[in-house]
ZADO-1210 file (C-alpha; in nm, 4 decimals, padded with zeros to 6 digits):
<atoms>
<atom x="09.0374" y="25.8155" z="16.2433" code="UNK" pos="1"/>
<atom x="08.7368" y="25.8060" z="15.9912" code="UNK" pos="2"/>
<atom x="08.6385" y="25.4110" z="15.9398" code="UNK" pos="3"/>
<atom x="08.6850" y="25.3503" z="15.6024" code="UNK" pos="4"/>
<atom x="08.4110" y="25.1967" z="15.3536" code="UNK" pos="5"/>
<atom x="08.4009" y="24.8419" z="15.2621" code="UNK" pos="6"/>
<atom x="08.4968" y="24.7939" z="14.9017" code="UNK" pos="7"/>
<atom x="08.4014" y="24.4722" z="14.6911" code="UNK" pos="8"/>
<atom x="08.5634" y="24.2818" z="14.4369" code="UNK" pos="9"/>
<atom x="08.3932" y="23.9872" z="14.2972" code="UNK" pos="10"/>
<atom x="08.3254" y="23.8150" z="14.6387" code="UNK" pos="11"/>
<atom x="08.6619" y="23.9907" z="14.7635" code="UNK" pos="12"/>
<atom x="08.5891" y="24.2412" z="15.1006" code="UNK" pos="13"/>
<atom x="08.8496" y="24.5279" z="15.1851" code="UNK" pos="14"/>
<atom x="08.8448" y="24.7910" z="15.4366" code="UNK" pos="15"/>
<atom x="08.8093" y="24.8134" z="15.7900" code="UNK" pos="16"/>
<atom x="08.7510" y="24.4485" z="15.9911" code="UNK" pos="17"/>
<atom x="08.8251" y="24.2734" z="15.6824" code="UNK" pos="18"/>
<atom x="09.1122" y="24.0124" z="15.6498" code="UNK" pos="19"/>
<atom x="09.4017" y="24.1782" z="15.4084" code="UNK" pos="20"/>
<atom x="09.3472" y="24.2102" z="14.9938" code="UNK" pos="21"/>
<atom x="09.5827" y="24.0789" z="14.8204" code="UNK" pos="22"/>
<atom x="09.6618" y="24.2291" z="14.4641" code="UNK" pos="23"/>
<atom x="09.9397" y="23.9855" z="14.2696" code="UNK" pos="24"/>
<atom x="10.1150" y="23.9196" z="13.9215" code="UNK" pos="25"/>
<atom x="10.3657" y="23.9846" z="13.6983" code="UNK" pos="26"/>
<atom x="10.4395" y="24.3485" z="13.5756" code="UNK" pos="27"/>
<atom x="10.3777" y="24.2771" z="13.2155" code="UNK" pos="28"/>
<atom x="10.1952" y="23.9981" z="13.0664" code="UNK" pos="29"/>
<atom x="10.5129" y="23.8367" z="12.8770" code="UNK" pos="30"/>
<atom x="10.3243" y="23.6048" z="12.7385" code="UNK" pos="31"/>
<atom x="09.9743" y="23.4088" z="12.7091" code="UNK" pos="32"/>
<atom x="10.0830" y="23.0956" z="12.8955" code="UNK" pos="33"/>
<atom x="10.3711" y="23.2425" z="13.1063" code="UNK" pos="34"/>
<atom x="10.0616" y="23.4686" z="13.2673" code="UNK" pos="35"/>
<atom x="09.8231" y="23.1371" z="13.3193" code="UNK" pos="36"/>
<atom x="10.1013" y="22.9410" z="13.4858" code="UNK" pos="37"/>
<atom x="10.1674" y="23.2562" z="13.7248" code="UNK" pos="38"/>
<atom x="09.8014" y="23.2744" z="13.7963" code="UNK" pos="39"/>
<atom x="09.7325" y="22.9314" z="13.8560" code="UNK" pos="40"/>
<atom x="10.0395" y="22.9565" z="14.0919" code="UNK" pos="41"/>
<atom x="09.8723" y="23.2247" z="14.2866" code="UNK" pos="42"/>
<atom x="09.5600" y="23.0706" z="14.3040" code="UNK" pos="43"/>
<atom x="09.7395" y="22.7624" z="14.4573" code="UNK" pos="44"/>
<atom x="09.9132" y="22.9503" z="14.7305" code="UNK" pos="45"/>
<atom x="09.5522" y="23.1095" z="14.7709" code="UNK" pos="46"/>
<atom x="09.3472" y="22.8167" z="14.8384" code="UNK" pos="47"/>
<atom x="09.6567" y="22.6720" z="15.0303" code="UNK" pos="48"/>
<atom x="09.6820" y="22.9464" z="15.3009" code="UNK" pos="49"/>
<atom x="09.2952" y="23.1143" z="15.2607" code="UNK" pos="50"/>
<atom x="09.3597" y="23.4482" z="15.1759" code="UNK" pos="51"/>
<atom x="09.1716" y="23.7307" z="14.9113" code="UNK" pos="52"/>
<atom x="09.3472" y="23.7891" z="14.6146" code="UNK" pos="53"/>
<atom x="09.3211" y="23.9588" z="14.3154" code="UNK" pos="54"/>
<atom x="09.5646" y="23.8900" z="13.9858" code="UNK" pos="55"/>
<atom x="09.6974" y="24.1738" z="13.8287" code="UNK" pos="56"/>
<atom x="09.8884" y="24.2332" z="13.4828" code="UNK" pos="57"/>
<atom x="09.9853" y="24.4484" z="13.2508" code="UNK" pos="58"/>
<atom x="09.8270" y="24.4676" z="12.9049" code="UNK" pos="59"/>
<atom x="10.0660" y="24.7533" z="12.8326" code="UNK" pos="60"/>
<atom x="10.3763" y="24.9797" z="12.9957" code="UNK" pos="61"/>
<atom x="10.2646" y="25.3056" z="12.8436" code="UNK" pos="62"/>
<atom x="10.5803" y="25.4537" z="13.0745" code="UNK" pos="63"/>
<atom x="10.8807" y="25.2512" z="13.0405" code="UNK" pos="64"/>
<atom x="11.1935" y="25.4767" z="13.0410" code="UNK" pos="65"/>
<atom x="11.3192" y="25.3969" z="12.7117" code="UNK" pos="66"/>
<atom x="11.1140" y="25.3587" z="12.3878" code="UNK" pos="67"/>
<atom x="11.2830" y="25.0622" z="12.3084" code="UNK" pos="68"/>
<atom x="11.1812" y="24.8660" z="12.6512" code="UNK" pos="69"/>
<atom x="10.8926" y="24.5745" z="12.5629" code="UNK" pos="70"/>
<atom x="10.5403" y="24.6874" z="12.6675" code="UNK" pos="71"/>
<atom x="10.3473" y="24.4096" z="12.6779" code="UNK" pos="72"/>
<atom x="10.0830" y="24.2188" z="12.4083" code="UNK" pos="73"/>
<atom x="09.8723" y="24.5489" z="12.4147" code="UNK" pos="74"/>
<atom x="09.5119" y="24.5916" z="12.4932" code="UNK" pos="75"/>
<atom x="09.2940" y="24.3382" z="12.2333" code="UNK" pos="76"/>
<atom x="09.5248" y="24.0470" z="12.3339" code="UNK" pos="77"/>
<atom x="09.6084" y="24.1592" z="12.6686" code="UNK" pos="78"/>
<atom x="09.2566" y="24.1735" z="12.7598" code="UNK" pos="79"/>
<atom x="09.1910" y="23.8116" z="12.5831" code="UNK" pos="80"/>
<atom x="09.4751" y="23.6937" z="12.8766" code="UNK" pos="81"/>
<atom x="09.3130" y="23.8523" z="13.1750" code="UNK" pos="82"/>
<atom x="08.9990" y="23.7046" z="13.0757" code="UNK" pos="83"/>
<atom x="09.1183" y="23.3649" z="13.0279" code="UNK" pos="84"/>
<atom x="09.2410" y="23.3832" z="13.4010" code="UNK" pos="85"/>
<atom x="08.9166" y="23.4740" z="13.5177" code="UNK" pos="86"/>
<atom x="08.7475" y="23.1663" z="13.3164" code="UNK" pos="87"/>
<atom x="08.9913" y="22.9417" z="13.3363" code="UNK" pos="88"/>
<atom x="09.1855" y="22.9784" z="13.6743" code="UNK" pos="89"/>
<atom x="08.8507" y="23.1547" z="13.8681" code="UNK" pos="90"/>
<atom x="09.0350" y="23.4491" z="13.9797" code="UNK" pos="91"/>
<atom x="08.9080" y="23.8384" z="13.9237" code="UNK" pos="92"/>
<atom x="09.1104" y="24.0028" z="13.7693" code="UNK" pos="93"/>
<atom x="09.2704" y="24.3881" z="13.7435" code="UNK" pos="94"/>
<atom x="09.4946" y="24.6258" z="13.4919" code="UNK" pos="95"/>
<atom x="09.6403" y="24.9119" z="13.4267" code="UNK" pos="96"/>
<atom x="09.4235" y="25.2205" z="13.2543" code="UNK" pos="97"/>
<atom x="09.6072" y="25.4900" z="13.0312" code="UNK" pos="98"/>
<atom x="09.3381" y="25.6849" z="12.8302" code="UNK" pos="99"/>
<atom x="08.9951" y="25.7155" z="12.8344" code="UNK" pos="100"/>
<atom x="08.9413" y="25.5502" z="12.4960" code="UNK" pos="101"/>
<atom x="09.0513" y="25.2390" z="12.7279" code="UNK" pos="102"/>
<atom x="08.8045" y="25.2068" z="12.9677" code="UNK" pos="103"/>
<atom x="08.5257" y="25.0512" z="12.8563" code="UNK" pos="104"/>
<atom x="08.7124" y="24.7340" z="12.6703" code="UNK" pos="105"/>
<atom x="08.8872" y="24.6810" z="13.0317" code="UNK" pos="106"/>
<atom x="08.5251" y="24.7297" z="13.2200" code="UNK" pos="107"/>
<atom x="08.4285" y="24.4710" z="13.0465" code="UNK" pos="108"/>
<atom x="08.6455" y="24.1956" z="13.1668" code="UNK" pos="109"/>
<atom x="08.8448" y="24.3217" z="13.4410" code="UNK" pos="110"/>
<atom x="08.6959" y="24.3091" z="13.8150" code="UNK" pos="111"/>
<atom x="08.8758" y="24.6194" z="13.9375" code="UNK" pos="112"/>
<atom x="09.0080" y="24.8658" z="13.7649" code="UNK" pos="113"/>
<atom x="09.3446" y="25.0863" z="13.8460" code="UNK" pos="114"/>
<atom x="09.4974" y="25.4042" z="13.7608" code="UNK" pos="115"/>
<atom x="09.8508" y="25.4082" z="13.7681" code="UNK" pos="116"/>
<atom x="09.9876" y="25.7010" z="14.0237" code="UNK" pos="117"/>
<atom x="10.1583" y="25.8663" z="13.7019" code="UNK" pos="118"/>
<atom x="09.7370" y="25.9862" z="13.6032" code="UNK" pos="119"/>
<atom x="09.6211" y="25.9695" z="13.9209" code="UNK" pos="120"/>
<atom x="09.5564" y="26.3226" z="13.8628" code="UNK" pos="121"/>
<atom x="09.4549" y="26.3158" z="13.5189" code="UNK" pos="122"/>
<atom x="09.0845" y="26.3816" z="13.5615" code="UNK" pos="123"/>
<atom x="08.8938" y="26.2459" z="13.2640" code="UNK" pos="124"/>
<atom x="09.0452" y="25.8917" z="13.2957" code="UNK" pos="125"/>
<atom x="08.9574" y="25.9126" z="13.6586" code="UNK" pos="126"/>
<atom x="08.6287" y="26.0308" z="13.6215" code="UNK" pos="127"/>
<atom x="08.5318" y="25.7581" z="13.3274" code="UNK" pos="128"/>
<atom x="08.6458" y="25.4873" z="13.5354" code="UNK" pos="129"/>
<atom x="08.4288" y="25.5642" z="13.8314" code="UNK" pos="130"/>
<atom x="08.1287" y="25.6058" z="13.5816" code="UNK" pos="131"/>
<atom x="08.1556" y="25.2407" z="13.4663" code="UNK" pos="132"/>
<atom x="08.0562" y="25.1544" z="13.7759" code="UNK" pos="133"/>
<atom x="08.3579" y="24.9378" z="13.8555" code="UNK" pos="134"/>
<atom x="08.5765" y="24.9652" z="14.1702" code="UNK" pos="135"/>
<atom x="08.8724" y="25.1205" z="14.1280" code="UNK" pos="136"/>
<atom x="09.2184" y="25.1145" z="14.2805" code="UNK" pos="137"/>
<atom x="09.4215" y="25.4740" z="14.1984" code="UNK" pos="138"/>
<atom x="09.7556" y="25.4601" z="14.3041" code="UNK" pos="139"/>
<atom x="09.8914" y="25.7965" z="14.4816" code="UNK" pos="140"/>
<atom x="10.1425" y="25.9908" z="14.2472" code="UNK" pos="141"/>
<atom x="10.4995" y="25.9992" z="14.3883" code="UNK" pos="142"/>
<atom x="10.4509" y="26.3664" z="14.3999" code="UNK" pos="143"/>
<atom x="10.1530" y="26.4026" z="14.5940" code="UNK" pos="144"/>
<atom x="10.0933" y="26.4620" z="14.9307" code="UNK" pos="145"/>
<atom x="09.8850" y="26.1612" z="15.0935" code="UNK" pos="146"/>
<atom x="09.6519" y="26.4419" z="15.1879" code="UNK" pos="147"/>
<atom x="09.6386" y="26.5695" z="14.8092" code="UNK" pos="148"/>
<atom x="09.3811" y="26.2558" z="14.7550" code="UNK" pos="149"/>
<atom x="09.0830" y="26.3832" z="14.8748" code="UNK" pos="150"/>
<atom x="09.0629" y="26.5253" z="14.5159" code="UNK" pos="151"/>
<atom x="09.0647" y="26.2055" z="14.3820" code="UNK" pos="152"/>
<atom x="08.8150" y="26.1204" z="14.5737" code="UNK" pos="153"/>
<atom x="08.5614" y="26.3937" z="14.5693" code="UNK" pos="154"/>
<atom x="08.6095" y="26.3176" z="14.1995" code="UNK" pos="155"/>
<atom x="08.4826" y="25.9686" z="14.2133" code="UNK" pos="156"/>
<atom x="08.2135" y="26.0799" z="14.4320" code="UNK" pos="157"/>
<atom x="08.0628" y="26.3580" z="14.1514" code="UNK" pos="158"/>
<atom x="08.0205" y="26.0252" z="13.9506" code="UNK" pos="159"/>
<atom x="07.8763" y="25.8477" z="14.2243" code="UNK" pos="160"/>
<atom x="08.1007" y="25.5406" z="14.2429" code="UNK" pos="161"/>
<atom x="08.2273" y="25.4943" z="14.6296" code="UNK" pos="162"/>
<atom x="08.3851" y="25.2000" z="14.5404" code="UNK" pos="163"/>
<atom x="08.7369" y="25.3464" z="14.5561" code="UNK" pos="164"/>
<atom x="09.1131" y="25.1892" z="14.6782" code="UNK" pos="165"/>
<atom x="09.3940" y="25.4105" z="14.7072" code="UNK" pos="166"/>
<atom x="09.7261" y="25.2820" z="14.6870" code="UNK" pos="167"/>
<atom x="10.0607" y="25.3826" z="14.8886" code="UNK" pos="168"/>
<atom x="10.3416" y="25.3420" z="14.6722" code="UNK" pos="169"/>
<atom x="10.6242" y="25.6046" z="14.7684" code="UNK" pos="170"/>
<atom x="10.7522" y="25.9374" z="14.7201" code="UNK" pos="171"/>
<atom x="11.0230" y="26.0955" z="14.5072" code="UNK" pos="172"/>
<atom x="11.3365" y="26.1915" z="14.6966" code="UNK" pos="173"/>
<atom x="11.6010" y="26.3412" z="14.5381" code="UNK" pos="174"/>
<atom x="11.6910" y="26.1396" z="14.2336" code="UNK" pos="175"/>
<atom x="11.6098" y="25.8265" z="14.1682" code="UNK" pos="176"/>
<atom x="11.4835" y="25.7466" z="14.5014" code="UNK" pos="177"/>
<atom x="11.1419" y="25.6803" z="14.6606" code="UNK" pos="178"/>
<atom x="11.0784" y="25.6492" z="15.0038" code="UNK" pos="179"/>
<atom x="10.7673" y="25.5692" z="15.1754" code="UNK" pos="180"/>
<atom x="10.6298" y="25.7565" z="15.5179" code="UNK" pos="181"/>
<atom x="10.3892" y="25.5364" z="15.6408" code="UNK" pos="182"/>
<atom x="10.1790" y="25.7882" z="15.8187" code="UNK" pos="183"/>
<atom x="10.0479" y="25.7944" z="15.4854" code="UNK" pos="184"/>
<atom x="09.8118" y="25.4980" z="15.5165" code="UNK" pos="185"/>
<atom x="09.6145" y="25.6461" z="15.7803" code="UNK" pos="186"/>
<atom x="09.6168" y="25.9652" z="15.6413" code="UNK" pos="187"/>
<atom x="09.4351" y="25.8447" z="15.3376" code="UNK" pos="188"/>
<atom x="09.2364" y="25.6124" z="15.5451" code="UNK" pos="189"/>
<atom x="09.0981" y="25.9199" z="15.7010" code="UNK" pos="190"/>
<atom x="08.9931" y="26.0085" z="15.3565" code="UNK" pos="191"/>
<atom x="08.6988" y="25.7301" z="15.4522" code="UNK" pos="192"/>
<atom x="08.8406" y="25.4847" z="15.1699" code="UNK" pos="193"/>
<atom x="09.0737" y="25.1660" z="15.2120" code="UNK" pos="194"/>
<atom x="09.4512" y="25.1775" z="15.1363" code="UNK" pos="195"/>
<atom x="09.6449" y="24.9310" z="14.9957" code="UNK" pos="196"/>
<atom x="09.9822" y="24.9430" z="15.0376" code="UNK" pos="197"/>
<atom x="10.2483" y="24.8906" z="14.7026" code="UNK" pos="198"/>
<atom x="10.5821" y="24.6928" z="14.8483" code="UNK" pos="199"/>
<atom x="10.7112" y="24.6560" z="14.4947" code="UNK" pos="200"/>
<atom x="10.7000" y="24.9772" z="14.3440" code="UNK" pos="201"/>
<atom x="10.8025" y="25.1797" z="14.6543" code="UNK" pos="202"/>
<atom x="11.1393" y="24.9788" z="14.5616" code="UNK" pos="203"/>
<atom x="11.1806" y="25.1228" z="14.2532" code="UNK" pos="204"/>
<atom x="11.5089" y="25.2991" z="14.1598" code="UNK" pos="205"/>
<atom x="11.3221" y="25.5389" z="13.8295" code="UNK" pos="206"/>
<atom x="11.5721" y="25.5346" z="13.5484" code="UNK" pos="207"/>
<atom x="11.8712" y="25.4465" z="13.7571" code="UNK" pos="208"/>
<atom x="11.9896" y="25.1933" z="13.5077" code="UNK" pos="209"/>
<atom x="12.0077" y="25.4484" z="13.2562" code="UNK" pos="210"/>
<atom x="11.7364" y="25.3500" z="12.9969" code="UNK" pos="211"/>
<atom x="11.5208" y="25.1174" z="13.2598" code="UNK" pos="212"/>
<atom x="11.4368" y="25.1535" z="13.6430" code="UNK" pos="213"/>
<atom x="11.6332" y="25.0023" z="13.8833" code="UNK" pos="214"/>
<atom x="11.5026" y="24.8942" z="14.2218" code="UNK" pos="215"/>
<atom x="11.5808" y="24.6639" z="14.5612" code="UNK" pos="216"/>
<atom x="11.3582" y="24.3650" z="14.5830" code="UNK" pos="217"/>
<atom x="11.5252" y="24.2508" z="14.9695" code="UNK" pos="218"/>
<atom x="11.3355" y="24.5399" z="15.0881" code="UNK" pos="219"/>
<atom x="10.9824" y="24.4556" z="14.9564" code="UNK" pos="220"/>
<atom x="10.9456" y="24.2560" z="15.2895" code="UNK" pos="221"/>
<atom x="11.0635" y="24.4910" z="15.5315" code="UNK" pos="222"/>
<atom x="10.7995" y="24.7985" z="15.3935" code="UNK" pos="223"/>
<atom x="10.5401" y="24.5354" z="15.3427" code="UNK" pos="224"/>
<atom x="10.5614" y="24.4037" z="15.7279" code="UNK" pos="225"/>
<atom x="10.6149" y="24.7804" z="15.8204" code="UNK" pos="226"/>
<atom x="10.2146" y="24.8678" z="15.5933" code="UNK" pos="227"/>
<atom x="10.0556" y="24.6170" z="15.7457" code="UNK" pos="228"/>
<atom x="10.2061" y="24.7014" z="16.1328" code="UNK" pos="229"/>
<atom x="10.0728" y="25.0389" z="16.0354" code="UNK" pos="230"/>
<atom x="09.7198" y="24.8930" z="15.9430" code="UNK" pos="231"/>
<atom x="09.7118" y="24.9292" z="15.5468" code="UNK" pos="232"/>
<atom x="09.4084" y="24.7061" z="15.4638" code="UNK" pos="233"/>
<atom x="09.5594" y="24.5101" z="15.1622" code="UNK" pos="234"/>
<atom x="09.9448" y="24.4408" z="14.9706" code="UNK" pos="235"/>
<atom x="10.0095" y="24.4924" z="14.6225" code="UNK" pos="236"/>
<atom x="10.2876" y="24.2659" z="14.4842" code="UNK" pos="237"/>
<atom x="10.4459" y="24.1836" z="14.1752" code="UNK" pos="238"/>
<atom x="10.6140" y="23.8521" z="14.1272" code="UNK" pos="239"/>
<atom x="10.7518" y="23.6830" z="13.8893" code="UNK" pos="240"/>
<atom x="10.9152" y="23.2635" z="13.8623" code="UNK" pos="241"/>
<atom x="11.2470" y="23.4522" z="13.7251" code="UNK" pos="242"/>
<atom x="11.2316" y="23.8091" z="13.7994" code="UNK" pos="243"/>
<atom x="11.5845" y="23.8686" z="13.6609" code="UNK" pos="244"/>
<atom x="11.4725" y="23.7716" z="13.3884" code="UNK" pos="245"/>
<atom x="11.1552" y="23.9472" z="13.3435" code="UNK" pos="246"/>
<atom x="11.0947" y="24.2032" z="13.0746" code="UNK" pos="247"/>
<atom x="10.9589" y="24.4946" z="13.3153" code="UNK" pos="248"/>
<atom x="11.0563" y="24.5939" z="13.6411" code="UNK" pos="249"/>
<atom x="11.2584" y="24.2689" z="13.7183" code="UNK" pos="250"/>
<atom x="11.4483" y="24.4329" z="13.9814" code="UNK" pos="251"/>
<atom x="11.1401" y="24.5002" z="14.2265" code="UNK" pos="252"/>
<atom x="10.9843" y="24.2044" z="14.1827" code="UNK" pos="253"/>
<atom x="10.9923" y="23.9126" z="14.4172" code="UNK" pos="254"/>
<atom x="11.0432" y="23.5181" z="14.3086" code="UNK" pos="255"/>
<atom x="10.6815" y="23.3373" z="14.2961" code="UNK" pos="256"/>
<atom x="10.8310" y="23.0926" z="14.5289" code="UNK" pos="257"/>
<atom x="10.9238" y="23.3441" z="14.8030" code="UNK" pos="258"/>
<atom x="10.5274" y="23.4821" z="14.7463" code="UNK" pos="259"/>
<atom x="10.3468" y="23.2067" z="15.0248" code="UNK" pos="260"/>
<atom x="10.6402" y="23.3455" z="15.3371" code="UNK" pos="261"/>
<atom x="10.5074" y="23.6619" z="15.2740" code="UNK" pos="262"/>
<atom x="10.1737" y="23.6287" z="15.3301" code="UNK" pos="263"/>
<atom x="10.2364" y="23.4374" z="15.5959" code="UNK" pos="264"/>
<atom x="10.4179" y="23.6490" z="15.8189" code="UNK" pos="265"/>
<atom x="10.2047" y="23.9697" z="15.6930" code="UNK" pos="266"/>
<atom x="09.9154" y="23.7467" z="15.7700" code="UNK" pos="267"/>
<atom x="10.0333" y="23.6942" z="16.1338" code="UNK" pos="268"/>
<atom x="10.1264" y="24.0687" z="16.1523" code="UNK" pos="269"/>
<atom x="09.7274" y="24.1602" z="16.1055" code="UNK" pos="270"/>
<atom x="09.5861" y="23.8993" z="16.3359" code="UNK" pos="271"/>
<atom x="09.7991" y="24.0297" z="16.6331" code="UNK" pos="272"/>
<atom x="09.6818" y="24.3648" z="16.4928" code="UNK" pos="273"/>
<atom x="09.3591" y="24.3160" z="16.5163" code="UNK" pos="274"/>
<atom x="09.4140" y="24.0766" z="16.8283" code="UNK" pos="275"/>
<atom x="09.5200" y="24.4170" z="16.9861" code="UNK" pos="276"/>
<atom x="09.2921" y="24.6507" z="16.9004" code="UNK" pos="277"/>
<atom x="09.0138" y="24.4180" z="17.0057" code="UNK" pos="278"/>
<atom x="09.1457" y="24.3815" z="17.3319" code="UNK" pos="279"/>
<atom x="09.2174" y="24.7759" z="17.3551" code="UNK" pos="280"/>
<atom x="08.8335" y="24.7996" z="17.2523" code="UNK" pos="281"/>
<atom x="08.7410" y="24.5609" z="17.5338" code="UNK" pos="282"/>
<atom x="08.9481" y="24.7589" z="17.8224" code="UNK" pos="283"/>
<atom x="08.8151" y="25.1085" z="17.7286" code="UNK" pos="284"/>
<atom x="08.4479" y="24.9771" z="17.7986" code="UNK" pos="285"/>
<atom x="08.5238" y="24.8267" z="18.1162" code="UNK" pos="286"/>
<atom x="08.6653" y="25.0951" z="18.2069" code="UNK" pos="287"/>
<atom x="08.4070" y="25.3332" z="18.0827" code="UNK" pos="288"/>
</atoms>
C-alpha cells in the first residue's frame, strides 16, 4: 500500500503516522448561537481529551429531498457564523461547496474546503476548489467505485493542489440503503491521499421518510470503530445537543454528549493500531 501524503489544516496533520482528524458539527447551521454553543462544546471535549478537530457546518442543504425542508441561513450569513467560530472559539473551520460561483467567498474564511459526494464528479467545482489553493476534503459519491477516485484526484493534481482528503461515506444498495465495504479506505489510500471515514452519513436511509432521509444513528459507532480498525486516518461526525430535533438529518446524527465516548474508544482503537504495526515493523527487521 502507497503511503499516503500528509495533509494540513491550520496546524491540523492527517495522513499516515498522524494521530486521527477529527471533522465535527451540526448538519445545518440552525442558527447563529445554536452553532457557537456546539462549537465551543467541541472545542471543550477537544482540549479535554487532546485530539485534532475540525468544525464543520452547513451554510446551505442544496439537496434536501423535499423543497419544503429548511436549508440553512445561506451563504453571506452562513459564512459570517463559520467565521465567528474561527475568531471567537479558535477552531478552523470547513463547509459544504455547491457551485463554482461559491468558492471563493468560502476560501476566504473556511480552512478546508469539501465537496459533497453528490459533485464529487462535477469537474469545474472540483477543479476551482483545488485552484484556491485550499485543502480539500471530496467525499466519494455513493455510486462510485472507491477505485473511480483516482479521477478526482488526477484532477486536483492538473491544478497543482496535493492537498486532497477523500471521504468514505457508503454505497447505494437497493433502495434506500447504503452500506459501507471498508476495503474501501485502503483502496483510496492507495490513491496516495488520506481517507477519512463518514460514520454519519453512511447511516443514512435517502428519502425513506417520504419527503426527508431517514437513517440509524446506534450504528454510527459500530462503522466508526470498524474505519478506524481498518486504518481510515480521520472520522467525520455530525452531532447535534437534540438531534431529534434538528432541522437536517436528525436521524444520523449523534447527541453532543455521547461525542467525548467516541473518541475515546476510536482513540484507543488507533493506538493499539499503530501499537501493532510498530511492533510488526520491529519483527520483520530482526528478522531480516
Amino acid at each position: 500500500m502507497a503511503e499516503n501524503h500528509i495533509v494540513k489544516v491550520a496546524g491540523r496533520r492527517c495522513g499516515a503516522g498522524t494521530p486521527l482528524l477529527w471533522i465535527a458539527g451540526p448538519c445545518v447551521i440552525e442558527s447563529h448561537d445554536l452553532t457557537l454553543s456546539i462549537a465551543e462544546t467541541l472545542a471543550g471535549f477537544a482540549d479535554r481529551l487532546g485530539f485534532q478537530l475540525i468544525f464543520k457546518a452547513s451554510f446551505d442543504k442544496a439537496n434536501r429531498t423535499s423543497g419544503k425542508s429548511f436549508r440553512g441561513p445561506g451563504l453571506d450569513d452562513g459564512l459570517k457564523t463559520l467565521d465567528a467560530v474561527r475568531a471567537k472559539v479558535g477552531l478552523p473551520v470547513t463547509t459544504d461547496l455547491h457551485e463554482v460561483s461559491q468558492v471563493e467567498a468560502v476560501a476566504q474564511v473556511c480552512d478546508l474546503l469539501q465537496i459533497p459526494a453528490f459533485l464529487a464528479r462535477q469537474t469545474d467545482l472540483v477543479l476551482a476548489a483545488g485552484k484556491t489553493g485550499r485543502p480539500v476534503n471530496i467525499k466519494k459519491g455513493q455510486f462510485m467505485a472507491p477505485w473511480d477516485m483516482k479521477n478526482v484526484v488526477s484532477k486536483m493534481d492538473e491544478v497543482g493542489n496535493p492537498n486532497l482528503l477523500l471521504t468514505e461515506r457508503g454505497t447505494t444498495f437497493g433502495y434506500g440503503q447504503l452500506v459501507n465495504d471498508m476495503r474501501a479506505i485502503p483502496w483510496m489510500q492507495d490513491l496516495g491521499k488520506p481517507v477519512i471515514f463518514d460514520a454519519t452519513h453512511s447511516v443514512q436511509t435517502p428519502g425513506s421518510k417520504g419527503d426527508r432521509t431517514g437513517g440509524d444513528r446506534r450504528m454510527v459507532p459500530y462503522l466508526a470503530r470498524a474505519a478506524v480498525a481498518a486504518g481510515c486516518d480521520g472520522v467525520f461526525v455530525e452531532t447535534h445537543p437534540r438531534p431529534d430535533e434538528a432541522l437536517s438529518d436528525g436521524p444520523n446524527m449523534i447527541a453532543l454528549d455521547d461525542f467525548p465516548a467516541l473518541v475515546r474508544t476510536c482513540t484507543h482503537i488507533r493506538m493499539a493500531l499503530d501499537k501493532a504495526m510498530l511492533e510488526n515493523t520491529h519483527e520483520q527487521r530482526a528478522v531480516a
